[in-house]
C-alpha positions as CSV (number, residue, x, y, z in Angstrom):
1,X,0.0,0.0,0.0
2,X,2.9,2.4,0.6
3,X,4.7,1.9,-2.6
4,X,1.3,2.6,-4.5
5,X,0.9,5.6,-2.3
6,X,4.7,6.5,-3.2
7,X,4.1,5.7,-7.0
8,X,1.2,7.4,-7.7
9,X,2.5,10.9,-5.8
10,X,5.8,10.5,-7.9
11,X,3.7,10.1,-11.2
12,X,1.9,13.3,-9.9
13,X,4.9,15.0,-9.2
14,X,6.4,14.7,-12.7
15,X,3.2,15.6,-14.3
16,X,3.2,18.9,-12.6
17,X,6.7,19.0,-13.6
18,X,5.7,18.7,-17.2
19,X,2.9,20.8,-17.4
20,X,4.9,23.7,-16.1
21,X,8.0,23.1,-18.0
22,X,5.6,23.2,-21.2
23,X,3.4,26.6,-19.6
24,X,6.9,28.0,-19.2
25,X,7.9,27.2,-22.9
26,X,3.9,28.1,-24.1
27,X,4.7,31.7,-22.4
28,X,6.3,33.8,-24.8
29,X,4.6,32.1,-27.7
30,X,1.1,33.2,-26.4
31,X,1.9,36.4,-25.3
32,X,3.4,37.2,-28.7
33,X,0.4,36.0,-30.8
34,X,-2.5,36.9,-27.9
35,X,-3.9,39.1,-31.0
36,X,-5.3,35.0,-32.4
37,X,-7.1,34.9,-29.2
38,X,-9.1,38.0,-29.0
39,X,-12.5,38.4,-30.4
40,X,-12.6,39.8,-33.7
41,X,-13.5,44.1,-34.0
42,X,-13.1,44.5,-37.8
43,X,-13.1,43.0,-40.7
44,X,-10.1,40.7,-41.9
45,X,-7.0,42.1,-44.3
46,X,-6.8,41.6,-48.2
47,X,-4.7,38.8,-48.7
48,X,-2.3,38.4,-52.2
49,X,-4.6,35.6,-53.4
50,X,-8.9,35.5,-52.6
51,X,-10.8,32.9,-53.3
52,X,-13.3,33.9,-55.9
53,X,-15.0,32.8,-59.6
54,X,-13.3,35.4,-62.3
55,X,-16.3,36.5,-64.6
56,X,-15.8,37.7,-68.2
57,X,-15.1,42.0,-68.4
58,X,-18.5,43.0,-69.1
59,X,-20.6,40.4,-67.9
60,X,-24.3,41.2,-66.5
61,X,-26.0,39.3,-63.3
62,X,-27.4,36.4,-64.9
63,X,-31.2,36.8,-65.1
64,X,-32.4,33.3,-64.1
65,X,-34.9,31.7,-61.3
66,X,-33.1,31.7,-58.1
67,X,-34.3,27.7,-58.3
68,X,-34.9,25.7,-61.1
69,X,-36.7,22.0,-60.7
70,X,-35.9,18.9,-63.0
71,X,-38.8,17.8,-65.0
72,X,-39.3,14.9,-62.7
73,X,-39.9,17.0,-59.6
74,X,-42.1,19.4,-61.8
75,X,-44.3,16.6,-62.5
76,X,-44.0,15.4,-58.9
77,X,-45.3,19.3,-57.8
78,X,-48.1,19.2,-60.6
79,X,-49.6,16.2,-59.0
80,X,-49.6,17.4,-55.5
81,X,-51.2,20.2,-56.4
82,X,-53.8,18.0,-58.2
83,X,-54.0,15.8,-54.8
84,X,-54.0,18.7,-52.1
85,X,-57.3,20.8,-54.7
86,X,-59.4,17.3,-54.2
87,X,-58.8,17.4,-50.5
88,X,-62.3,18.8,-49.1
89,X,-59.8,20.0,-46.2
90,X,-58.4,23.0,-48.3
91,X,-61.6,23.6,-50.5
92,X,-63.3,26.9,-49.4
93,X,-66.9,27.5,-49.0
94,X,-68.8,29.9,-51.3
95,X,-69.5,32.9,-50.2
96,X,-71.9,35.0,-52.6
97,X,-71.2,38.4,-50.8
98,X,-67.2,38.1,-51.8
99,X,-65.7,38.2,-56.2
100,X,-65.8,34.7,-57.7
101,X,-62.0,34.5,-59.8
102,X,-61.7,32.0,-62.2
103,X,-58.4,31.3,-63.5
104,X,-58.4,28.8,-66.6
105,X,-55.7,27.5,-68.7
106,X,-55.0,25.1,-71.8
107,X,-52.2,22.6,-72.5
108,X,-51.7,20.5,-75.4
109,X,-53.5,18.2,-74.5
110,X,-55.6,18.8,-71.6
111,X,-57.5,22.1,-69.7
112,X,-57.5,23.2,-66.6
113,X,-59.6,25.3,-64.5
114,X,-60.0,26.6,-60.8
115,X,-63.0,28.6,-59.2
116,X,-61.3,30.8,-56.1
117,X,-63.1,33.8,-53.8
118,X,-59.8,35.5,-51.8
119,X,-57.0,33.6,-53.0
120,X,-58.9,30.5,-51.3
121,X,-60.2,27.4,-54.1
122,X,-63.4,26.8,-54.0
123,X,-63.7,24.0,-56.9
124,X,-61.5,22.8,-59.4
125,X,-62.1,21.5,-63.4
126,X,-60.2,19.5,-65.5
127,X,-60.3,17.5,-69.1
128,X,-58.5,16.0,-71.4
129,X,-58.8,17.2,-75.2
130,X,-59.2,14.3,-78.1
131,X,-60.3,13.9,-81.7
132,X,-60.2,17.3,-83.4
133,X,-59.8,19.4,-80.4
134,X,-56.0,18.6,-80.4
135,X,-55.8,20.0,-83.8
136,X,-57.5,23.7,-82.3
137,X,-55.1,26.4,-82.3
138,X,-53.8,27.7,-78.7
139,X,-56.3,30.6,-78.6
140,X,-59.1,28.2,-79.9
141,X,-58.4,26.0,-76.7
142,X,-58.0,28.9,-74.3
143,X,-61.5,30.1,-75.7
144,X,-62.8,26.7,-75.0
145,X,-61.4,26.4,-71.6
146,X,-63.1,29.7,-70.5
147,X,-66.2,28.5,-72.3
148,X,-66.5,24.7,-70.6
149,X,-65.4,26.0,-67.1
150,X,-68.5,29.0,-67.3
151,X,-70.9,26.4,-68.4
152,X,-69.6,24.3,-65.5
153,X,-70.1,26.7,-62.9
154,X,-72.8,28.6,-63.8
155,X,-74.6,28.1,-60.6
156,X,-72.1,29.9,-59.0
157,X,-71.4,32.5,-61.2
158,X,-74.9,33.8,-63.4
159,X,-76.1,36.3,-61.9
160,X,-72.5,37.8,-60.5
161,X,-70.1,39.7,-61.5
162,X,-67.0,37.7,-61.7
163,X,-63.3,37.9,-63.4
164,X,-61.7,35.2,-65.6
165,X,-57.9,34.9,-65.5
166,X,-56.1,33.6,-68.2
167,X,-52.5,33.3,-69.7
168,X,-53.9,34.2,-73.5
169,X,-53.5,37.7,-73.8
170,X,-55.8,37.8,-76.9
171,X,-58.3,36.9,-74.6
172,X,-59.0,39.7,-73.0
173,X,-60.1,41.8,-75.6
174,X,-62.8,38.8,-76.6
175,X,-65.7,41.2,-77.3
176,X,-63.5,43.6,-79.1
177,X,-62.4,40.8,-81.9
178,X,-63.6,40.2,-85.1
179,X,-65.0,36.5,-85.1
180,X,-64.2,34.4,-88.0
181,X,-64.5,31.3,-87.5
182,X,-68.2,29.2,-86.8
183,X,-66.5,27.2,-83.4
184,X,-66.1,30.6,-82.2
185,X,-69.2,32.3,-82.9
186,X,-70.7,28.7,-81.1
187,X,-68.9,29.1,-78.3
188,X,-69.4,33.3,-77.8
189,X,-72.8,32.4,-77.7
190,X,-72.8,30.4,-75.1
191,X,-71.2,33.3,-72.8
192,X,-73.9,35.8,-73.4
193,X,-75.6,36.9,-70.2
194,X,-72.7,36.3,-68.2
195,X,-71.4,39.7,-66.3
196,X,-67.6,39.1,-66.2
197,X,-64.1,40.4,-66.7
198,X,-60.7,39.2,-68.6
199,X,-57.6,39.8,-66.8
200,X,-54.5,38.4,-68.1
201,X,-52.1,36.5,-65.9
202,X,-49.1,34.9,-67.0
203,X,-48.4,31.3,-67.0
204,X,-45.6,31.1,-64.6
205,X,-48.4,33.0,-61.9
206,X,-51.2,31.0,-63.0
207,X,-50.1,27.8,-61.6
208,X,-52.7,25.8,-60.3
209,X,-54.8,26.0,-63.5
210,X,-51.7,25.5,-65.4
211,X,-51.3,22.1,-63.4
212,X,-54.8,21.0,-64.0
213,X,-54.5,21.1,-67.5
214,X,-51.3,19.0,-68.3
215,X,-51.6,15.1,-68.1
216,X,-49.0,13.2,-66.7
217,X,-46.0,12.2,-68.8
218,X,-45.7,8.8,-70.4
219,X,-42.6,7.1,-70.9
220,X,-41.7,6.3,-74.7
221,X,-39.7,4.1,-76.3
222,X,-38.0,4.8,-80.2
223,X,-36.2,2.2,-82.3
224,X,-33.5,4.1,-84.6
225,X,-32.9,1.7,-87.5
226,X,-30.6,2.1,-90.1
227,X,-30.8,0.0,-93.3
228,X,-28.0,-1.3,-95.0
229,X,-27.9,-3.2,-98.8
230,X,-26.1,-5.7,-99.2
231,X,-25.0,-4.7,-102.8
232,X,-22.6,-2.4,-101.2
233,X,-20.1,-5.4,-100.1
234,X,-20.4,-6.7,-103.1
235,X,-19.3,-3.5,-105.5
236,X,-16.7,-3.9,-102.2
237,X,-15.9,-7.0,-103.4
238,X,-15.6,-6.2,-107.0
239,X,-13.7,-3.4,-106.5
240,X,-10.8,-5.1,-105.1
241,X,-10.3,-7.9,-107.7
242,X,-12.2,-7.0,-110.8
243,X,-8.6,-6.5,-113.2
244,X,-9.9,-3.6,-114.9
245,X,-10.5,-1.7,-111.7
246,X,-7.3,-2.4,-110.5
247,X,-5.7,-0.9,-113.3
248,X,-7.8,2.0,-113.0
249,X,-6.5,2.4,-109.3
250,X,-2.8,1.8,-110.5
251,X,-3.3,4.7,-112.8
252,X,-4.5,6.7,-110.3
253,X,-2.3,6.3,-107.5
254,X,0.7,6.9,-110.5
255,X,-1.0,10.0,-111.2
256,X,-1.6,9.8,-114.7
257,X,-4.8,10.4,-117.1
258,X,-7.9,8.0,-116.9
259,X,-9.9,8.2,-119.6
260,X,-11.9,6.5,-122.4
C-alpha cells in the first residue's frame, strides 16, 4: 500500500513538472500571438490571393430563377397540387357576398380550370382534349377552356359579376375581336348573359390551372434503325479484284490520265 501511495505521488509530481516546463515554454509564444485569441473588432486584411469565380469583363448578373426543378420533380409538384385541390380540407366555401376569380388554362393536351373567392379554391375543373380538339389552335383552346369552365359553374357564377384569368392575352379583348370562324361564334354564344371580366395572368403565376391542364407524362420508347444493302459489299468486293478496276487504281495512285 505504501509503494502505491509513493508511486502514484511521484507520477503526480512529474506531471506537474511537465505541465509547467511546457506553460513556461507556451509563455512567450502566447503572449506574442495573444492578437489569435481576441475576439474579432473588424473585418479581416486583403490577402495576395482571394478565393473567388473570375467573370468575363462586361458580364451582366445572370437573369435566371433563383431555383430551377428537373422535370421529374415538376411533374411530382403538378400532381400534389392536383392531390391537395381534391382534399375537401383546403376547399373553401362559397360565399356569394365576396368576387368569384376564375383562372383557366390550356395545354396540349388537356385544360385546366380553378373557381377561387380570396385567393382560397373553392372548386377545381379539369379535361383532357381528343379527336379534333388537339388539332385547335392555342387561342381556340384557351377560348374553350373559358367557355366549358362558365358552363360548369354557372350556378355559382350567373347572376354575378366575376373575373376570368387567363395566360392568352388575346383573350381579353374577346368582345372587341372580329370572329371568323363558326367554333367561335358557337362558343361566344354560349357566354352571353354572363357579367364578367378578362384579366390576363401569365403562366408562370397561373399555376394551379396550369397544373390542371397537363396530363401526366408517359414514358416512350424509339427504335433508330438504319438499313443497310447488301449490294454495297459486293461492289466492295468487286472493286478489289475486278482486273480492270485495278488498273484503274494503278493509274490513279501513279497519277496519270484516266480516260476513255
Amino acid at each position: 500500500m505504501v509503494e502505491e501511495l509513493s508511486y502514484s505521488f511521484v507520477q503526480s509530481n512529474m506531471a506537474y513538472k511537465s505541465e509547467e516546463l511546457l506553460s513556461d515554454a507556451m509563455a512567450p509564444l502566447l503572449i506574442e500571438f495573444s492578437e489569435l485569441f481576441e475576439a474579432p473588432t473588424r473585418l479581416p486584411p486583403p490577402h495576395s490571393h482571394d478565393h473567388r469565380i473570375p467573370l468575363q469583363p462586361g458580364a451582366g448578373p445572370i437573369c435566371v430563377c433563383p431555383y430551377r426543378s428537373p422535370h421529374f420533380h415538376k411533374q411530382e409538384i403538378e400532381c400534389l397540387v392536383k392531390e391537395m385541390l381534391s382534399q375537401g380540407s383546403v376547399l373553401a366555401l362559397p360565399n356569394f357576398q365576396l368576387l368569384f376569380v376564375v383562372e383557366c388554362d390550356a395545354s396540349g393536351n388537356g385544360l385546366g380550370a380553378v373557381l377561387m373567392q380570396e385567393q382560397r379554391p373553392i372548386a377545381y375543373f379539369s379535361t383532357a382534349l381528343n379527336g379534333k380538339r388537339l388539332l385547335l389552335s392555342t387561342y381556340e383552346k384557351e377560348l374553350m377552356a373559358l367557355v366549358l369552365t362558365v358552363k360548369k359553374w354557372r350556378p355559382y357564377l350567373l347572376g354575378h359579376h366575376f373575373v376570368v384569368q387567363t395566360n392568352q392575352r388575346n383573350l381579353k379583348f374577346l368582345w372587341e375581336q372580329q370572329i371568323m370562324t363558326e367554333p367561335q361564334q358557337k362558343w361566344l354564344l354560349k357566354l352571353m348573359g354572363y357579367d364578367f371580366s378578362i384579366e390576363f395572368k401569365r403562366g408562370k403565376n397561373n399555376m394551379a390551372a396550369n397544373a390542371l391542364s397537363r396530363n401526366d407524362t408517359r414514358g416512350e420508347f424509339n427504335a433508330v434503325s438504319s438499313p443497310l444493302p447488301q449490294w454495297l459489299e459486293s461492289i466492295k468486293v468487286e472493286n478489289q479484284s475486278h482486273p480492270e478496276l485495278q488498273r484503274i487504281h494503278h493509274l490513279h495512285e501513279q497519277g496519270e490520265a484516266i480516260g476513255p
